[in-house]
TORFILUM-537820 format. One record per atom (N, C-alpha, C, O, CB): residue number from 1; atom name; x, y, z. Coordinates in Angstrom, 3 decimals. Each point is the difference from the previous one (the first is absolute). Last residue first. Glycine has a CB too. Layout:
pos_site_px_py_pz
NUM_CA_X_Y_Z
...
END
This chain:
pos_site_px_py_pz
109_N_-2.015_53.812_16.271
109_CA_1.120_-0.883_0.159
109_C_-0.798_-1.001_0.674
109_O_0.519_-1.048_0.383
109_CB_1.601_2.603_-0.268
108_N_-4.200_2.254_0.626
108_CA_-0.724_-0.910_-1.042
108_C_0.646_-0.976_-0.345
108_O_-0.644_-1.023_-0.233
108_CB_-0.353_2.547_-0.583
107_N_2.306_1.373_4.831
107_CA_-1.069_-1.542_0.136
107_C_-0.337_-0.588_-1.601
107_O_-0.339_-1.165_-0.207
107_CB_-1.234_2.219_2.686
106_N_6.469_0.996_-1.766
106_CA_-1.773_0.549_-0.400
106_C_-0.481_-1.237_-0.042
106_O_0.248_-1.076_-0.544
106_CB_-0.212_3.226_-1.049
105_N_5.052_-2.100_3.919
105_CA_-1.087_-0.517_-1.178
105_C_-1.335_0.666_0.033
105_O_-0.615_-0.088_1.063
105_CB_1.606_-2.169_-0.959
104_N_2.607_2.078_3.888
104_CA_-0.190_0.818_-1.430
104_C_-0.518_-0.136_-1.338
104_O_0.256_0.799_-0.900
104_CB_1.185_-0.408_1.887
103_N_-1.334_-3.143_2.821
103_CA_-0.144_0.731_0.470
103_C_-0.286_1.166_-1.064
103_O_-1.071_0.552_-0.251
103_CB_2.202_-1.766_2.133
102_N_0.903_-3.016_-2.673
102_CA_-1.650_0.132_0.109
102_C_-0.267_1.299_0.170
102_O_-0.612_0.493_-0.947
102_CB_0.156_-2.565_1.974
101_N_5.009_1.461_-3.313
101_CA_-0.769_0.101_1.527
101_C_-1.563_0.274_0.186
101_O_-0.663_1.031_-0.111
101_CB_2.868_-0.088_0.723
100_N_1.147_-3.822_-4.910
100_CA_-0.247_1.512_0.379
100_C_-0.957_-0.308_1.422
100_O_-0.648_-1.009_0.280
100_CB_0.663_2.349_-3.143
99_N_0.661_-5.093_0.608
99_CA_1.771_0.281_0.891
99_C_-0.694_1.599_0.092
99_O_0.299_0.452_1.106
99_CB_2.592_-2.300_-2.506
98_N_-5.719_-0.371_-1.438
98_CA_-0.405_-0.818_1.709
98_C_1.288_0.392_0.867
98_O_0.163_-0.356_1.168
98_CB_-1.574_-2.199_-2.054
97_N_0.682_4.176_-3.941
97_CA_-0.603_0.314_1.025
97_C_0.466_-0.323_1.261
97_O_0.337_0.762_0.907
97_CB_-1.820_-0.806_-2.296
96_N_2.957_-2.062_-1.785
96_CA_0.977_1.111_-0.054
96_C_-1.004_0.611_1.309
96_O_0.432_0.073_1.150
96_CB_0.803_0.330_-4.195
95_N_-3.164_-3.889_1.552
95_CA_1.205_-0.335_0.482
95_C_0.818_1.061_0.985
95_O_0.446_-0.020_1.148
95_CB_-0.531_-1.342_-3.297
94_N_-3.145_1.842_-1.499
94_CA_-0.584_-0.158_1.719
94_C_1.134_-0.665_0.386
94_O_-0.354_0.179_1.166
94_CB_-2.356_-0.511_-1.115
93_N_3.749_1.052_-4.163
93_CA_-0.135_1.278_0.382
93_C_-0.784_-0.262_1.864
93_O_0.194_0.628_1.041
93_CB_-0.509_0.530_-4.301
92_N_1.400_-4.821_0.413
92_CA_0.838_0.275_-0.020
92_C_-0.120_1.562_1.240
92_O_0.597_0.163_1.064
92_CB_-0.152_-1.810_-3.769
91_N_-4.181_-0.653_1.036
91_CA_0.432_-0.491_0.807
91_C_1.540_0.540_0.582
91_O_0.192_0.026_1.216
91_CB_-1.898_-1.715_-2.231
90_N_0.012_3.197_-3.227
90_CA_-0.678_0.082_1.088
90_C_0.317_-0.264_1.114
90_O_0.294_0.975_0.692
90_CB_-1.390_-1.163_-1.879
89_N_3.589_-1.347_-2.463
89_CA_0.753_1.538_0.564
89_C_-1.519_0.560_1.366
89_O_0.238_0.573_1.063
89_CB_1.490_0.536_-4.453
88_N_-2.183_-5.534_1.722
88_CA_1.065_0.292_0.448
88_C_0.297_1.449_0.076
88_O_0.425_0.456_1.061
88_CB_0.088_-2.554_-1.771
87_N_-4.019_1.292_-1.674
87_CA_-0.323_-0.193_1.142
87_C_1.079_-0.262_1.286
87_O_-0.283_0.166_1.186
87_CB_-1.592_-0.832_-2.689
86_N_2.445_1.409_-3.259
86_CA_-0.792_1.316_0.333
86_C_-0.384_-0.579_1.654
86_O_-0.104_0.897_0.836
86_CB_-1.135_0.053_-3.756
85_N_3.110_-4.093_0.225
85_CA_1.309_1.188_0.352
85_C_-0.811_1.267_0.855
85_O_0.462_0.748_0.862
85_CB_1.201_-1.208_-3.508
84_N_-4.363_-3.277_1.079
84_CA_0.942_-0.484_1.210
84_C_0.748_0.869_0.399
84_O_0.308_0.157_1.182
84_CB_-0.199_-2.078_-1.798
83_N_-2.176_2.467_-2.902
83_CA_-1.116_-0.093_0.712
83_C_0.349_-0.130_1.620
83_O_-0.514_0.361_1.059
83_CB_-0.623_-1.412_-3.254
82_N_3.720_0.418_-2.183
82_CA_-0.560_1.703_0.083
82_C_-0.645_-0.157_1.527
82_O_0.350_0.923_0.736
82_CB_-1.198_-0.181_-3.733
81_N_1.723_-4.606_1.469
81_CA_1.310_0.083_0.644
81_C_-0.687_1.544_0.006
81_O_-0.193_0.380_1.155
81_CB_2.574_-2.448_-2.011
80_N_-5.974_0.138_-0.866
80_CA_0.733_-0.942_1.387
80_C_0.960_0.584_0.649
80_O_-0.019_0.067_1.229
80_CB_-0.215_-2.001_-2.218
79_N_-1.144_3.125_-3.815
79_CA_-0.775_1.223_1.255
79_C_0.588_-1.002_1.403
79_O_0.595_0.616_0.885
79_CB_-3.674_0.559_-2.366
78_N_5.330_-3.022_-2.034
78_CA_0.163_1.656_0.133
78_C_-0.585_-0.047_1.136
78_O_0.525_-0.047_1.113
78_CB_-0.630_1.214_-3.348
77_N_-1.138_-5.498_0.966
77_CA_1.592_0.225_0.526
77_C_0.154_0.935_-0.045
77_O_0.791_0.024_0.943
77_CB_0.168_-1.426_-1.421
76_N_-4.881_1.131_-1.219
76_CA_-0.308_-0.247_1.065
76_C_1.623_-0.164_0.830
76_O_0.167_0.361_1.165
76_CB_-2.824_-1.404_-2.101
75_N_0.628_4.062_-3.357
75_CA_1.235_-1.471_0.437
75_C_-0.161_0.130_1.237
75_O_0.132_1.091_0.555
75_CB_1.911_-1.195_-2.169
74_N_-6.656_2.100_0.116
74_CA_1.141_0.570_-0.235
74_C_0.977_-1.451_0.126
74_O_-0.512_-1.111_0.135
74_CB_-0.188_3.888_0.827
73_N_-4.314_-2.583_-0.391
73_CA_0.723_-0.106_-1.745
73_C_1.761_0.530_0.064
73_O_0.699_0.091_-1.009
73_CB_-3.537_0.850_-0.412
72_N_-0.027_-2.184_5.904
72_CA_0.114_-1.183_-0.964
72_C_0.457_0.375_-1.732
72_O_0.362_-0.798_-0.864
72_CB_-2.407_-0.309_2.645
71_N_2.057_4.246_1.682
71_CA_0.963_-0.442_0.074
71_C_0.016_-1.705_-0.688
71_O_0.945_-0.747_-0.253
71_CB_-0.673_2.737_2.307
70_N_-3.850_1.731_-2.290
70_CA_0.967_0.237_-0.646
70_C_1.267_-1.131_0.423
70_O_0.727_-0.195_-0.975
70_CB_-1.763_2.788_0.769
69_N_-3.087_-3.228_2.158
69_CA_-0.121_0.169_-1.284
69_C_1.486_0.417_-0.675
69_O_0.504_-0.803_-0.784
69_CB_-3.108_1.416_1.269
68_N_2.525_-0.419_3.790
68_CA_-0.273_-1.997_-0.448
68_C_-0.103_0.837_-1.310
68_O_1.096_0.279_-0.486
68_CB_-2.836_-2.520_2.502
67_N_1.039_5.680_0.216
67_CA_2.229_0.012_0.002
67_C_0.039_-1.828_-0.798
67_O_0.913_-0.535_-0.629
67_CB_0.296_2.320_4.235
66_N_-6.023_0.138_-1.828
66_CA_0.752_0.760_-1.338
66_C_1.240_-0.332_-0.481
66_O_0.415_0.246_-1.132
66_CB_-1.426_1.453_1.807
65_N_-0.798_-3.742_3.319
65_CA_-0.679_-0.595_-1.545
65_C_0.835_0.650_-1.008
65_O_0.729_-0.494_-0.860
65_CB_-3.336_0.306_1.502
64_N_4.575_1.148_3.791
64_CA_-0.219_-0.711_-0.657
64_C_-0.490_-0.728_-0.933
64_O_0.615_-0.907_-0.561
64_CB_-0.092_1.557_1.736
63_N_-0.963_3.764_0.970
63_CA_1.314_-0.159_-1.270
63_C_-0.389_-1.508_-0.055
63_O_-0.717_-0.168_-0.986
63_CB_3.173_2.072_1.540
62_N_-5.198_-0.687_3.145
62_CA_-0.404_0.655_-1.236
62_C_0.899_0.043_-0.768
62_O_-0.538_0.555_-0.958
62_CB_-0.815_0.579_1.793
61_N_1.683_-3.837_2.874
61_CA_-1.058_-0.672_-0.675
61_C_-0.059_0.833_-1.244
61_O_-0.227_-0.520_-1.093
61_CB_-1.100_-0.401_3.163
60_N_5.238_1.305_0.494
60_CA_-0.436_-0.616_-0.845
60_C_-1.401_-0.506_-0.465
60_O_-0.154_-0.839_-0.887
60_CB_2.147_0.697_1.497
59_N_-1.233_3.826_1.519
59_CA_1.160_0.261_-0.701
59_C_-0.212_-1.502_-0.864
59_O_-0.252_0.036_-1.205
59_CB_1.981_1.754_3.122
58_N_-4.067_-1.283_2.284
58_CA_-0.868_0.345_-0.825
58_C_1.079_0.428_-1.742
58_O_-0.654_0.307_-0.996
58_CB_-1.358_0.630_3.645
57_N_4.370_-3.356_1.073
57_CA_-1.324_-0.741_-0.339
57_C_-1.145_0.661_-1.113
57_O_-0.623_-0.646_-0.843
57_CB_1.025_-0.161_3.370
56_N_3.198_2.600_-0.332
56_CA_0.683_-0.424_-0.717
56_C_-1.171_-1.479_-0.673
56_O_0.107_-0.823_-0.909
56_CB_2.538_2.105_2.416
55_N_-4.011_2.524_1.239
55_CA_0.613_0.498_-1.070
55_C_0.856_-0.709_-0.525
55_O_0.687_0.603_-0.824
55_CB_-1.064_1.119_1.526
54_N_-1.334_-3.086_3.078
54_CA_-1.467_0.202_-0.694
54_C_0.999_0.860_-1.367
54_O_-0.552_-0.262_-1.069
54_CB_-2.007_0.625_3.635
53_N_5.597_-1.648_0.910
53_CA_-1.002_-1.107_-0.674
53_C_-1.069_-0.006_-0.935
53_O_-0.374_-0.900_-0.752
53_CB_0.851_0.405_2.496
52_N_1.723_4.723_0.549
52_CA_0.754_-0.564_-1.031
52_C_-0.566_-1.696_-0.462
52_O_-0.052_-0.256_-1.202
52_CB_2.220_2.006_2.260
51_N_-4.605_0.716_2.199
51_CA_0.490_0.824_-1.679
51_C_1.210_-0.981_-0.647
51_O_0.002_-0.519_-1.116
51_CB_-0.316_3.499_2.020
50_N_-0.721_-4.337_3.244
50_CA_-0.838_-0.146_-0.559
50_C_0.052_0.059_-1.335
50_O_-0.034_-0.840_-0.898
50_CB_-0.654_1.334_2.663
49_N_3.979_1.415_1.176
49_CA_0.067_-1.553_-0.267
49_C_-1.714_-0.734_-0.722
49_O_0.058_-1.161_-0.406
49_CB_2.082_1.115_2.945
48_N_-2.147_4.462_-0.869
48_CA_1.314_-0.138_-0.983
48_C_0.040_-1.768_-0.721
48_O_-0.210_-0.571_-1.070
48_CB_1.850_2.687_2.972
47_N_-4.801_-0.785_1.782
47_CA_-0.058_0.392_-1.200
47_C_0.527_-0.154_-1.276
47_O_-0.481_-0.299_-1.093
47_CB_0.035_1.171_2.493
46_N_2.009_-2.200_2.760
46_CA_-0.672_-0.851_-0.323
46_C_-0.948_0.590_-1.108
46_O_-0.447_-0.858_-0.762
46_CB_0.866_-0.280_2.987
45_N_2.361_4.444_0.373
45_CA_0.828_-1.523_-0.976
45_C_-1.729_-0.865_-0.153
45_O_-0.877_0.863_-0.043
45_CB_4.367_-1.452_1.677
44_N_-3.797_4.810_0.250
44_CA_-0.008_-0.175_-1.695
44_C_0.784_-0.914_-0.389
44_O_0.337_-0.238_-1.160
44_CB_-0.687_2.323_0.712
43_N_0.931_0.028_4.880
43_CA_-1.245_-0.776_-0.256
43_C_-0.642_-0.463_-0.905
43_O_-1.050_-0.614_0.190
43_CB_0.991_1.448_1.013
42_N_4.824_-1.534_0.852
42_CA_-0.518_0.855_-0.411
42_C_-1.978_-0.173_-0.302
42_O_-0.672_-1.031_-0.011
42_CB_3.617_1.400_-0.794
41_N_1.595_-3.107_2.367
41_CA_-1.041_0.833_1.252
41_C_-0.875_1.350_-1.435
41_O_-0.293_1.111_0.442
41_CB_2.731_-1.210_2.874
40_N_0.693_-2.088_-6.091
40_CA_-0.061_-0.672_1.639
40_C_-0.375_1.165_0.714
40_O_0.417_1.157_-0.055
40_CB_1.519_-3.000_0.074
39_N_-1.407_1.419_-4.986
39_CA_-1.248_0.370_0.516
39_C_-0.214_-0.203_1.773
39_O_-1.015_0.052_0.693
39_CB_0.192_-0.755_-3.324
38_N_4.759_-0.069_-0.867
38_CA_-0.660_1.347_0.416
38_C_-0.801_0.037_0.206
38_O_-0.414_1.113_-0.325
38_CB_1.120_-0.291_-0.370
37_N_1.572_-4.692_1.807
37_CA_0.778_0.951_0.033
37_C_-0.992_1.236_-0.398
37_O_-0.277_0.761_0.927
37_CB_2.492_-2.287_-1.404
36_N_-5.004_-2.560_1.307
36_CA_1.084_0.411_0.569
36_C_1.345_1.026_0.163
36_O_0.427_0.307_1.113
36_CB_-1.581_-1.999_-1.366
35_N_-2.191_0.816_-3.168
35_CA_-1.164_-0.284_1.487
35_C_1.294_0.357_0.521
35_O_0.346_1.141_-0.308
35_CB_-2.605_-3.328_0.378
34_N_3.653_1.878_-3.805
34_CA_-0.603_1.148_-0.283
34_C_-1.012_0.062_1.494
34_O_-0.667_0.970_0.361
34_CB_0.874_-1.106_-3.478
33_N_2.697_-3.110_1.938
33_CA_1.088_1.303_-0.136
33_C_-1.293_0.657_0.324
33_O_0.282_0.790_0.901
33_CB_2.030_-0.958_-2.877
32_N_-4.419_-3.738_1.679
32_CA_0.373_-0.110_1.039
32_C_1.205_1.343_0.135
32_O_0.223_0.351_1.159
32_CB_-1.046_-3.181_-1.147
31_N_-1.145_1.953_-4.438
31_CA_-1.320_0.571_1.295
31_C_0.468_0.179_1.340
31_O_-0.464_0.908_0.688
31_CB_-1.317_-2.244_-1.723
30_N_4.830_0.059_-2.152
30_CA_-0.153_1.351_-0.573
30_C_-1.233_0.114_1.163
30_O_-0.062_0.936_0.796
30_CB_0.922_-0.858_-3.875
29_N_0.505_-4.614_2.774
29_CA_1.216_0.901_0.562
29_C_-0.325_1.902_-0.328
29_O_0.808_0.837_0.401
29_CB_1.178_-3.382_-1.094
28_N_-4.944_-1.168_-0.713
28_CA_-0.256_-0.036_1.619
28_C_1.260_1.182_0.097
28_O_-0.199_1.050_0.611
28_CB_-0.770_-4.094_0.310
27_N_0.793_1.934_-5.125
27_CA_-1.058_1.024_0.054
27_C_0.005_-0.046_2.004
27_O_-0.225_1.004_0.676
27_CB_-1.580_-1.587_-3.758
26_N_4.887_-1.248_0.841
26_CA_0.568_0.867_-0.441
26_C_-1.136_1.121_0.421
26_O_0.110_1.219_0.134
26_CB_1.463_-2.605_-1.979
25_N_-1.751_-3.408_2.077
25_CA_0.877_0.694_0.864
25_C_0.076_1.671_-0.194
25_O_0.320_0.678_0.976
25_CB_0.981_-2.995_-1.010
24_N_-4.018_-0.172_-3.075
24_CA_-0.727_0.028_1.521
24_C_0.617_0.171_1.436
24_O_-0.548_0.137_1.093
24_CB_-0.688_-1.540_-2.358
23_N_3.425_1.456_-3.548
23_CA_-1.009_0.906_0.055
23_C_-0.601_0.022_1.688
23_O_0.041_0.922_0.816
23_CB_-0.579_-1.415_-3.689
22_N_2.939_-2.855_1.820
22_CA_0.992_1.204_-0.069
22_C_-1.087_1.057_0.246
22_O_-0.081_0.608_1.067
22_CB_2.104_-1.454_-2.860
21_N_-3.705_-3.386_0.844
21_CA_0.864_0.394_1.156
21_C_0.633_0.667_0.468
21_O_0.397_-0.087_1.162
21_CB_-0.541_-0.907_-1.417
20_N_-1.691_0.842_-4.060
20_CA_-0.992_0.050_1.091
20_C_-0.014_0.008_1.437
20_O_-0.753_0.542_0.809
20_CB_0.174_-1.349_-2.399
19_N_4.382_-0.673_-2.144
19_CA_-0.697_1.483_-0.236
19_C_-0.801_0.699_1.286
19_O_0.405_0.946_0.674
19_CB_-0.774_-1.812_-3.199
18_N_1.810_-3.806_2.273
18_CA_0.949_0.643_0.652
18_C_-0.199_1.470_-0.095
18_O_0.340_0.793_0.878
18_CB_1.100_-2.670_-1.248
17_N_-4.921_-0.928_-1.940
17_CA_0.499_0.072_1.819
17_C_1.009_0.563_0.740
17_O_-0.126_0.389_1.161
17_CB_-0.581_-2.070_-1.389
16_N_0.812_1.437_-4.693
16_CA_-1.167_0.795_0.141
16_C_-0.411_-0.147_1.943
16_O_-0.182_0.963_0.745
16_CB_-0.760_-1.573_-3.949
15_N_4.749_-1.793_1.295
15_CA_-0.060_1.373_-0.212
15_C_-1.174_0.751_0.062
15_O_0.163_1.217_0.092
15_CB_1.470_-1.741_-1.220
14_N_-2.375_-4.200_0.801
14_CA_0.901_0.841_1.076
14_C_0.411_1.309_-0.091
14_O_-0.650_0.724_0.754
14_CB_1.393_-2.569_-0.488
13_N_-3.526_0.284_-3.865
13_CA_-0.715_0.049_1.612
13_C_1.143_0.325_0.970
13_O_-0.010_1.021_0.687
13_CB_-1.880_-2.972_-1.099
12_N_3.985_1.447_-3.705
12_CA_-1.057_1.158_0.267
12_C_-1.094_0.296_1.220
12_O_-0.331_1.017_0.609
12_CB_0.638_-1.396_-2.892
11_N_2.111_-3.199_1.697
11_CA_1.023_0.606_-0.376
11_C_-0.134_1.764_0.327
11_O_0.577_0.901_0.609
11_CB_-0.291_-3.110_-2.426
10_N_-2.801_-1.826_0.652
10_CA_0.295_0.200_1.681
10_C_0.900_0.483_0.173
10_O_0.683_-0.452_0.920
10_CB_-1.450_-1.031_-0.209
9_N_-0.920_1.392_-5.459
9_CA_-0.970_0.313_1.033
9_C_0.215_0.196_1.708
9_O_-0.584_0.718_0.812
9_CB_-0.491_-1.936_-2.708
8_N_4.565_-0.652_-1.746
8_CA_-0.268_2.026_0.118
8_C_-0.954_0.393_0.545
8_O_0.021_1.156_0.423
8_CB_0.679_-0.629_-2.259
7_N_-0.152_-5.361_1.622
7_CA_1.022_0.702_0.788
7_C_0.033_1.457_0.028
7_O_0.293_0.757_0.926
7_CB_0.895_-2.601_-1.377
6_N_-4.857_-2.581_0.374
6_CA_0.378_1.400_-1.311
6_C_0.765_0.620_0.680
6_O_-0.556_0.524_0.965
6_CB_-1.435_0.050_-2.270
5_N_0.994_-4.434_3.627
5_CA_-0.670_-0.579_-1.285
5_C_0.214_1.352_-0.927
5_O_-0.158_-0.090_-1.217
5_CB_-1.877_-1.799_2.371
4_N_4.952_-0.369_3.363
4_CA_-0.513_1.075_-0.590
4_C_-1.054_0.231_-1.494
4_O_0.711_-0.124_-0.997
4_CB_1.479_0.464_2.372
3_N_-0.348_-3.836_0.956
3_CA_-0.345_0.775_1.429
3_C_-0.898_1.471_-0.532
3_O_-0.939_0.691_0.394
3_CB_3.592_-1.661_1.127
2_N_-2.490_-4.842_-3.563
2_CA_0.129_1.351_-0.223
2_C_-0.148_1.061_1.348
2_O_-0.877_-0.140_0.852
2_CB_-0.021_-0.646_-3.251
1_N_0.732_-4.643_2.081
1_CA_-0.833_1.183_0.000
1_C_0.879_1.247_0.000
1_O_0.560_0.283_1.059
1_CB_-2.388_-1.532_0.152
END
C-alpha cells in the first residue's frame, strides 16, 4: 500500500498547515502585544483588541471574493511570492513597531 497516493497534493496540504499555523501564531501574538504591552491597565484595550479581529475578519470577507476573481487569471507563482513579500515587509514593520515605547505611540498605532 502506497503512503502517499499524489505527492504535490501533500505537499501542498502541508504547506498549507504549516501556513495556518503561522498565521494563528502570528494572530494570538499581535492580540496578546496589544492586550498586554499597549493596552495594559488601560481602558480601550479590549476595544483595541477587538478592532483589530473584526478588521482582519471584515478585510477578508470584503477583498476576498473580489481578489479570488482576479487571482485565479493572474500566475499563481507571481501573485504567491508578490503576496508573500507584501506581507513580510508587513509583518516586518510590526516588528519594528513592537521595539518602539508603548508609551509613546498614538492610541491609533
Amino acid at each position: 500500500m502506497r503512503a502517499v497516493i499524489n505527492r504535490d497534493f501533500t505537499r501542498l496540504w502541508y504547506g498549507q498547515a504549516v501556513s495556518r499555523v503561522g498565521d494563528y501564531v502570528f494572530n494570538t501574538t499581535l492580540v496578546l502585544w496589544i492586550a498586554t504591552k499597549l493596552g495594559n491597565g488601560k481602558s480601550w484595550a479590549p476595544i483595541a483588541v477587538s478592532g483589530v479581529l473584526l478588521a482582519g475578519l471584515a478585510a477578508a470577507t470584503a477583498i476576498a471574493p473580489a481578489a479570488g476573481v482576479y487571482a485565479d487569471r493572474w500566475n499563481r507563482k507571481r501573485t504567491m511570492l508578490r503576496m508573500d513579500a507584501i506581507r513580510g515587509v508587513l509583518v516586518g514593520a510590526l516588528a519594528l513597531a513592537a521595539f518602539l515605547p508603548a508609551d509613546r505611540l498614538p492610541v491609533g498605532v
